[in-house]
N, C-alpha and C positions, 0 to 999 in steps of 0.2 A: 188610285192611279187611273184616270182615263187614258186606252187605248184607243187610237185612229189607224185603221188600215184601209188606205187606197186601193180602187181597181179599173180597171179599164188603160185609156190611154194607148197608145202603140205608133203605128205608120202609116201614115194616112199621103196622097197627094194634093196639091195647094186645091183650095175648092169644097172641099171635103170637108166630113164631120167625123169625130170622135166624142166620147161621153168619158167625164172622168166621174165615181163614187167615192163617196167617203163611208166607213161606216164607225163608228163608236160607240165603246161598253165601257164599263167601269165609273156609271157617271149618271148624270143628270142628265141626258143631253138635250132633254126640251127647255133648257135653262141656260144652253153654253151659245154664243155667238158662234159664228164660225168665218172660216174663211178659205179663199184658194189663194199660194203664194206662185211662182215659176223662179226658176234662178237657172240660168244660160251657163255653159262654162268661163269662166273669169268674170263674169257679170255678178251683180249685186242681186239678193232677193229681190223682190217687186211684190206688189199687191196685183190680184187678177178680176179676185171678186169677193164680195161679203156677203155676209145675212145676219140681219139680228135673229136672237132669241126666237121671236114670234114670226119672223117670214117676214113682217111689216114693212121694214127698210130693207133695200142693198144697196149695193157700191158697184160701179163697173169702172176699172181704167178704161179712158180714154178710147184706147188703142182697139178694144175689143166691144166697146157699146155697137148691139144692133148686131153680134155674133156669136157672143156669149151668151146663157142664159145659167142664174144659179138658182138652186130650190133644194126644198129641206123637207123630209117628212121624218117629224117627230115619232111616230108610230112603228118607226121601222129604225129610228135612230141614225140617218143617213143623212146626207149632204149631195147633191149632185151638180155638175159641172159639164151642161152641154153645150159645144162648141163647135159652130159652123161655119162654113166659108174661112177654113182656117188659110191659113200665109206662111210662111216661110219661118216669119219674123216670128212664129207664135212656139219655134221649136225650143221646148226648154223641159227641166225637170219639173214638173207641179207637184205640189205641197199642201196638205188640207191641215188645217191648223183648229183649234179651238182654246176659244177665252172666256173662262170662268164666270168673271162677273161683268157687270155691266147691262145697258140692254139697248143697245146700237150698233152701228158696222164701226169695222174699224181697219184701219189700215195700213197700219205700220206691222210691223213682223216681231217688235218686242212688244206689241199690246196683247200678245197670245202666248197662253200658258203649254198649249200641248201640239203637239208635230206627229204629222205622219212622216212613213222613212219616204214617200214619193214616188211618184210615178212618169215614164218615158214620154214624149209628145214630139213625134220628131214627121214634120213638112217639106216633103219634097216640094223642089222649085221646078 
């Protein structure tokens, strides 16, 4: 059973930056993709950002290219998720996920085998 426990995140004003971590045991994890999900209340999951396996590829939504940044250091078994000049629009639950096999980003929220329980991201306007 791989475990993911998220940290960081909290209250920030619109402009501002917050850092989300992921970190993961029970596992391979220099061999799991990964990912950040956000889900709004009555809102549907969403993809935020990926990373393959090796750091090689990521993914960024649209929405947060050129404010988000995501990185992995296999050596410490962590995933990180820094996010600046955040908005309003960026307030939601985040989600760090990881997917088994494969060795590319991926985007969808059933291409991931494991969940963190998530963490707060809330932007004043």
């Amino acid at each position: 059973q791989v475990q993911l426990v998220e940290s960081g995140g909290g209250l920030v004003q619109a402009g501002g930056s917050l850092r989300l971590a992921c970190a993961a045991s029970g596992g391979s994890f220099s061999s799991y993709n990964m990912g950040w999900f956000r889900q709004a209340p009555g809102k549907e999951r969403e993809i935020v950002a990926a990373i393959s396996w090796s750091g090689g590829s990521k993914y960024y939504r649209d929405s947060v290219k050129g404010r988000f940044t995501i990185s992995r250091d296999n050596a410490k078994n962590t995933v990180v998720l820094q996010m600046n000049s955040l908005k309003y629009e960026d307030t939601a639950r985040y989600y760090c996920a990881a997917r088994l096999l494969g060795g590319g980003v991926y985007i969808k929220a059933d291409d991931y085998d494991y969940w963190g329980q998530g963490r707060q991201v809330t932007v004043s306007s």
